[in-house]
N, C-alpha and C positions, 0 to 999 in steps of 0.2 A: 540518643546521639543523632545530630543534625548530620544529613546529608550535603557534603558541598565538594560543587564542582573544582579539578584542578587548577592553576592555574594558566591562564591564556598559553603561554610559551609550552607550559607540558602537555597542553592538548596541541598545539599545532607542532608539539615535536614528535606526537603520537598517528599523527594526520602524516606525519616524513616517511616513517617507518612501514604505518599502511602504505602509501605509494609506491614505496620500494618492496613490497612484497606484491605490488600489483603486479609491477613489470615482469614478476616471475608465474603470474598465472593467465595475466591477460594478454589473448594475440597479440603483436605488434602490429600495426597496420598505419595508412597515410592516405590522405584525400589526397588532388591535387588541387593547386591553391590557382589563383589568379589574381590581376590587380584590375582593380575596377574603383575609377575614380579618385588614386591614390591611395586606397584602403585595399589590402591584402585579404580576398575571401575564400572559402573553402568552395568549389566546384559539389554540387550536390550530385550523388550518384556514382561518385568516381571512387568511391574508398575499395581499398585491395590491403589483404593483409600482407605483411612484410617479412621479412628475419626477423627472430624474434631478437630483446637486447636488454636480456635482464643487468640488473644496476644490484651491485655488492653491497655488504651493510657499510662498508667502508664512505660509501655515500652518504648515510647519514651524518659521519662527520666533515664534510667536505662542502657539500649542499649549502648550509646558510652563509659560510664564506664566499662560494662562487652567487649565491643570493646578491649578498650585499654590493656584491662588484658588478652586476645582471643591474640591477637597480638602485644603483649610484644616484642618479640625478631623482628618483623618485625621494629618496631616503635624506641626498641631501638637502631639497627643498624642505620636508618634513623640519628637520633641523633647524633652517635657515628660518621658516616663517614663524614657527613656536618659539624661535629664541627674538623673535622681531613680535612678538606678541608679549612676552615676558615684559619687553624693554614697554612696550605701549601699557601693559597695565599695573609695571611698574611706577609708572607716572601716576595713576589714581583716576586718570582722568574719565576713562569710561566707568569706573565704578563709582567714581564723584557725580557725573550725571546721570547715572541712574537712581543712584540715594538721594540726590537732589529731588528727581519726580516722585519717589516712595516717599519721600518726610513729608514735600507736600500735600502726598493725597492723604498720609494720617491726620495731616492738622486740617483737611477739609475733607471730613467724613460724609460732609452732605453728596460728595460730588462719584460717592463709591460704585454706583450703577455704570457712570463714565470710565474712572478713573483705571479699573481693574482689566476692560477690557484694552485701555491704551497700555498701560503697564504690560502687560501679555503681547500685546501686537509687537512691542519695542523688543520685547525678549525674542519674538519669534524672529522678527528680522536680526539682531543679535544670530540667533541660530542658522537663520540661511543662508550669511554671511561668512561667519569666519569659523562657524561650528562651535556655538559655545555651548557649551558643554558643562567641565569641573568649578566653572565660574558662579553656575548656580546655589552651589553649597556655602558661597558668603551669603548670597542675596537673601536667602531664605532666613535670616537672621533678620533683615530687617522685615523680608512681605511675612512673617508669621503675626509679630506685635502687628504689623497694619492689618492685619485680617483680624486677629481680636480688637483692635480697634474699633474694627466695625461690626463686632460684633457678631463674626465669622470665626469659626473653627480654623485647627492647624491645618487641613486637609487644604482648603481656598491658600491657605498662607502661603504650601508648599508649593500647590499648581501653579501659582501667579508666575513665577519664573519658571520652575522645571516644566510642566505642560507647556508653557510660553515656546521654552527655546527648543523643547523636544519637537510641538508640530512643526515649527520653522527646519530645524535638520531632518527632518523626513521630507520637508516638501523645498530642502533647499534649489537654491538659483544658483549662490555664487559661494559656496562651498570650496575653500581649494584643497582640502580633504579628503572629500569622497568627490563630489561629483569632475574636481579638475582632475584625479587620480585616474577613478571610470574612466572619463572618455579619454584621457591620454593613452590610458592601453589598447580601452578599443576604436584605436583611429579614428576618434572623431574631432574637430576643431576644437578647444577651450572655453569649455561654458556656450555652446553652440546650442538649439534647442529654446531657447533664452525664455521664449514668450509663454509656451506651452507651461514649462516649470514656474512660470511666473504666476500662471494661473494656478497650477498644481499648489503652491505656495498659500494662496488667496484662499481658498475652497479650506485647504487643511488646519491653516488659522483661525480662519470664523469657527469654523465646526470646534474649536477644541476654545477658543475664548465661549462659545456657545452653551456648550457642557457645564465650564466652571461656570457660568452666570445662571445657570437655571439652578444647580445646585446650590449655588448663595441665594439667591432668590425664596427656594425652598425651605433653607435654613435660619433665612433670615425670618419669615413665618413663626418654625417651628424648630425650635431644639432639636428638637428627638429625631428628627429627621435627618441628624446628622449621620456619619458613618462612624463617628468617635463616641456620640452621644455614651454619658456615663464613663468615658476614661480620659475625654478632654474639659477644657475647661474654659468654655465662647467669651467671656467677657475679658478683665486685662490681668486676672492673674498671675499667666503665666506668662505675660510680657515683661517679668519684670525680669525673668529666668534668661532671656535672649536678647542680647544686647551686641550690637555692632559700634565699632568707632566710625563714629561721623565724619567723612572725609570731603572737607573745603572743594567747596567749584572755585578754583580761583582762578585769574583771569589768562593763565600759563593753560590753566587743562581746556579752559573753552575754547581758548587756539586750538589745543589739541586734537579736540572732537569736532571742529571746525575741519583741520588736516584729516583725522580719520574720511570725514564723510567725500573730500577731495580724492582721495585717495580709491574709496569706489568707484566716482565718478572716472579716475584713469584710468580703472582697470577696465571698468566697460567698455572705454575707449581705447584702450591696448589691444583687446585682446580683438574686439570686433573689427576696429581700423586696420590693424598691424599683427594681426594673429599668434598675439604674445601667447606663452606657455610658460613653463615650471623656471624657468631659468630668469624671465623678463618680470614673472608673477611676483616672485620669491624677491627678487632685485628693489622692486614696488612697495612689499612688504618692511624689506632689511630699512629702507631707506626712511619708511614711515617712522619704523620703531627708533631709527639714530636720530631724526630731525627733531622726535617727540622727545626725546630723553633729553637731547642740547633745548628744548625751550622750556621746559621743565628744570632746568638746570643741573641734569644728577653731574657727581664729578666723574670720574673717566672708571673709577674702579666700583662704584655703584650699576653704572652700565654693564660692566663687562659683567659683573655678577646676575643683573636680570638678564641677561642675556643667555648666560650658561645655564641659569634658574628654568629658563622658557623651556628652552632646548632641551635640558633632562628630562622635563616631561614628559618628552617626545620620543623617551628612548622605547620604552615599550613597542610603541608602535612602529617605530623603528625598525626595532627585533623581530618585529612581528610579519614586516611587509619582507624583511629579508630571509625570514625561514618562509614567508607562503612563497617566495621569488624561485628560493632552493627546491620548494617541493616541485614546482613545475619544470625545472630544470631537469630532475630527475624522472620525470616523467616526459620528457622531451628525450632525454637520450635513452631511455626504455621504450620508444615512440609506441607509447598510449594513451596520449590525448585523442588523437585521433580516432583510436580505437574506444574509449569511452566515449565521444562526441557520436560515435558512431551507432554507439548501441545505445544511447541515450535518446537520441533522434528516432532511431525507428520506434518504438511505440506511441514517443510525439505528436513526429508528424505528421500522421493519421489522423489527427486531432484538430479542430478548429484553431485556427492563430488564437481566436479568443480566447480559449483557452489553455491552450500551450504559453503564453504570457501568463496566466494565472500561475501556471504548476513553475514557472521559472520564479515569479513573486514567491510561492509557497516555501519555493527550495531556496531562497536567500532567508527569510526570516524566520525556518529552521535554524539555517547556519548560524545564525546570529544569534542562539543561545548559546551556542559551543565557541563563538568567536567574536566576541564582540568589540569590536576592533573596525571601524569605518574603513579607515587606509589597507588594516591588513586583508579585510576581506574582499575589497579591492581589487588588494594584487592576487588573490591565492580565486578568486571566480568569475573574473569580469576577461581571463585570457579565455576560459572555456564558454562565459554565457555569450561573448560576441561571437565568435563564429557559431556557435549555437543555434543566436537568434537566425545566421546568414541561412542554415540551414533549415529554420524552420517556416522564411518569408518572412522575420520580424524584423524589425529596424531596430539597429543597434544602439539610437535615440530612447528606443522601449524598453529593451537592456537594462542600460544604466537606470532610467525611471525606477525598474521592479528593483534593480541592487538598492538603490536609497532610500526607496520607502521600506524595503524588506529591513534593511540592516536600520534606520531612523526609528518606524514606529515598534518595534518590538522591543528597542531599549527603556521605553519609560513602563516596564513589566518585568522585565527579564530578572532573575536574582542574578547572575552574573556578572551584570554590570556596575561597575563598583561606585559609579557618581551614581544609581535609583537608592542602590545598597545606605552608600553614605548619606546621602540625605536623607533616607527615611530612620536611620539611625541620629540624625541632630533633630530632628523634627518631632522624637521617638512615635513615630506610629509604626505599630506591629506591619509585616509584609502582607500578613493576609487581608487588613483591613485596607490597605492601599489597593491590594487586588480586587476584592470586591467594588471598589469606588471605580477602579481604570478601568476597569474589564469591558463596561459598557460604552465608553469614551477609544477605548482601543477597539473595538468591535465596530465602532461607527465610523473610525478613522482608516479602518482595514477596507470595508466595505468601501468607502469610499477611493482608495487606493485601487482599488481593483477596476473601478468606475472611470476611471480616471487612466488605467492602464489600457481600458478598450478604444478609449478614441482615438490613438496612433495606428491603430489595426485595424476598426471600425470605417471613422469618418477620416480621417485624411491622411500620408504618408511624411512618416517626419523623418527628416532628414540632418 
C-alpha cells in the first residue's frame, strides 16, 4: 500500500488546530512595533511576555470565515485574474502560438539544438509571468512526439515545457501570484526588486535549458544513456499514442498575443509609474481577458462560462489562502506570533545573515511539501518571515526571494503536487525515474538559489 499525503485543505486545517493548541502552551508575548518608511517593523529587543490568551476549539470553525473576510481583496484578485485567464486561453490564442512554434520546430528537426532551448526560454517566461503552471499538461502532448521526432526520449519531451515554466516560476519577475501576493503582505511596493529578479530569472533559465541540452546531447549519442532506456521508445512509435488538436493562429489570436504582450508592457508601467496593486493589477487582467474574448468573437454566454471555468480553478487556492489567513488570525488573538518570532530569532540571530537566509530558504521548501500551494503559502509565512527577516537584519526583498524560489524549485519534485504528479502520469514515466533525472538539475538549481540569495546580504542592500 502507497503512502500518500492528505489533501492540501486537510493538512492546513490540521496546521488550524496545531495553532490553536499553541496558544494554550506558548507564552503570549509582543514586541513593540514601529513604522519606518511606511513599513510597519518589529523593534529588535523589545519583546516582553504578555496575558496569556488561549483561543477555544470553537475557533477552528470560525477562523477561515473571519479568514476570507481578513483577506478579501487578496482572494478576490485570485478570482478576478484566473477567471481573466480562463477568458484569454479560452480564445486559444496563447496555446495557438505556442503549437504554432512546436509544429514548426518538428517539421525542422535540423534546427533542434536551437529550437528546444527557445521553446523552453518561452515556457520559462510563460512561468515568470503569469505562473503557468496546469497549462503544461496540454503542451506535453505535443513537445513528447517533437522530442521523438528528434529522436529524443519522453523525459526531453516532458522538460521542454514543465522544466521551462518551472525555472521561470522559481525565478519569477512578474508573478501576480506569488511574488504580487509576497510583497503585498510584506509591505513592499508591487513587483519592486524588478532588476535583481530579473537576473535571478536569467541565471535559473540557462541553468535549467542547460541540463535538458546536455542530456539530449548525451542521448542523442547514445540510447542507453537515457534514463527511460529499455522502457521508452526514442524514435516515433509512440507518437502516434499522443496527439493534440491543432489549433489555427488565426488572425483574431495574433491580435491577441499582440494585446497579451501590451498588456505587460502596462503593467510595468502601472505598477512602477503609478504604483498599481491587486485592485489596478487584477482591473489590467479582467479587461485583457474581455477585450480578448470580444476579438475573438465568443458570444456573451461562452464568456461568462470561461470565465467561471478560470475562476474555479482558483478555488483551491482560494480556500487555501483563507484558512492560512484564519490560522494567523488565531494566532494573532492568542498573541503568539510574536512569541514564536521570538524564539525563533534567538538562535538565528547569532547566526551570519548569510546563513540565517539559508535556514529561511530551507524552511519555505520544507513547507512546500506539506503545502504546495504558491498564494497559500504566501499568506500562511511571508506575515512571520517579513518581520523575521526585520529581526534578523535581512531585507524583506530577501524574504520574498527565499519564499519563491523555496516554494518554485521544489515543485518540479515534490509528489504532492498535482501538475509534477499529472504529467508524469500522461507522459507515464514512473516518479522515481523522474527523480533520479531532476535530482541533479534540482541540486544545481538549489545551489544556485542559495548563491543567489547571498548577494542581497553580501554585496549590496535591496530595497
Amino acid at each position: 500500500m502507497k503512502f500518500k499525503l492528505p489533501e492540501t485543505l486537510v493538512i492546513v486545517s490540521g496546521i488550524l488546530l496545531l495553532f490553536i493548541g499553541l496558544t494554550w502552551v506558548v507564552p503570549a508575548g509582543e514586541f513593540e512595533r514601529t513604522v519606518v518608511n511606511n513599513r510597519t517593523i518589529l523593534v529588535a529587543g523589545s519583546y516582553q511576555e504578555v496575558n496569556p490568551a488561549p483561543q477555544s476549539l470553537l475557533s477552528f470553525f470560525t477562523a477561515p470565515i473571519r479568514g476570507f473576510a481578513s483577506a478579501a481583496e487578496v482572494i478576490a484578485f485570485i478570482f478576478i485574474v484566473g477567471g481573466a485567464f480562463g477568458m484569454l486561453n479560452a480564445t486559444g490564442a496563447i496555446n495557438a502560438g505556442l503549437q504554432k512554434l512546436v509544429f514548426f520546430s518538428s517539421k525542422h528537426p535540423m534546427y533542434k539544438w536551437l529550437i528546444i532551448p527557445f521553446i523552453m526560454l518561452i515556457f520559462s517566461f510563460a512561468g515568470a509571468t503569469f505562473g503557468m503552471s496546469e497549462e503544461v499538461l496540454v503542451f506535453i502532448l505535443i513537445t513528447i512526439p517533437l522530442a521523438h521526432a528528434m529522436q529524443l526520449d519522453t523525459i526531453v519531451g516532458v522538460a521542454i515545457p514543465f522544466v521551462g515554466a518551472g525555472a521561470g516560476f522559481a525565478g519569477a519577475f512578474y508573478n501576480p501570484f506569488t511574488i504580487g501576493i509576497a510583497q503585498g503582505i510584506a509591505q513592499l511596493p508591487t513587483f519592486s526588486g524588478l532588476q535583481y529578479r530579473f537576473m535571478v530569472w536569467i541565471i535559473m533559465t540557462f541553468l535549467a535549458i542547460g541540463f535538458v541540452m546536455f542530456y539530449a546531447l548525451r542521448i542523442s549519442k547514445s540510447t542507453s544513456k537515457s534514463i527511460l532506456y529499455g522502457k521508452d521508445v526514442l524514435l516515433n512509435e509512440k507518437s502516434n499514442k499522443l496527439q493534440a488538436e491543432e489549433i489555427p493562429l488565426t488572425p483574431q489570436r495574433t491580435i491577441i498575443l499582440i494585446g497579451f504582450g501590451i498588456a505587460l508592457l502596462l503593467l510595468a508601467w502601472g505598477v512602477k509609474v503609478h504604483g498599481w496593486y491587486m485592485v489596478e493589477i487584477g482591473a489590467l487582467f479582467f479587461g485583457l481577458g474581455l477585450i480578448s474574448s470580444i476579438i475573438s468573437r465568443m458570444d456573451t454566454s461562452t464568456m461568462v462560462k470561461a470565465f467561471t471555468e478560470g475562476a474555479k480553478e482558483m478555488m483551491t487556492a482560494c480556500l487555501v489562502v483563507a484558512f492560512c489567513k484564519g490560522i494567523l488570525l488565531v494566532a494573532e488573538d492568542g498573541k503568539i506570533i510574536d512569541s514564536l518570532l521570538f524564539y525563533i530569532s534567538e538562535p538565528v540571530k547569532n547566526m551570519p545573515k548569510a546563513l540565517s537566509v539559508e535556514v529561511m530558504f530551507l524552511v519555505q521548501s520544507t513547507l512546500n511539501l506539506f503545502l504546495p500551494s504558491g498564494s497559500g503559502q504566501a499568506a500562511l509565512t511571508m506575515p512571520i518571515m517579513a518581520p523575521l527577516s526585520d529581526l534578523l537584519g535581512v531585507s524583506r526583498q530577501t524574504a520574498v526571494l527565499a519564499f519563491q524560489l523555496g516554494d518554485g524549485l521544489t515543485n518540479m519534485i515534490i509528489p504532492t503536487s498535482g501538475v509534477t504528479m499529472g504529467v508524469l502520469a500522461i507522459a507515464k514515466i514512473p516518479y522515481d525515474k523522474w527523480l533520479k533525472w531532476m535530482m541533479p538539475l534540482f541540486i544545481l538549481l538549489t545551489l544556485a538559489g542559495m548563491v543567489l540569495l547571498l548577494g542581497p546580504v553580501i554585496l549590496f542592500e535591496w530595497h
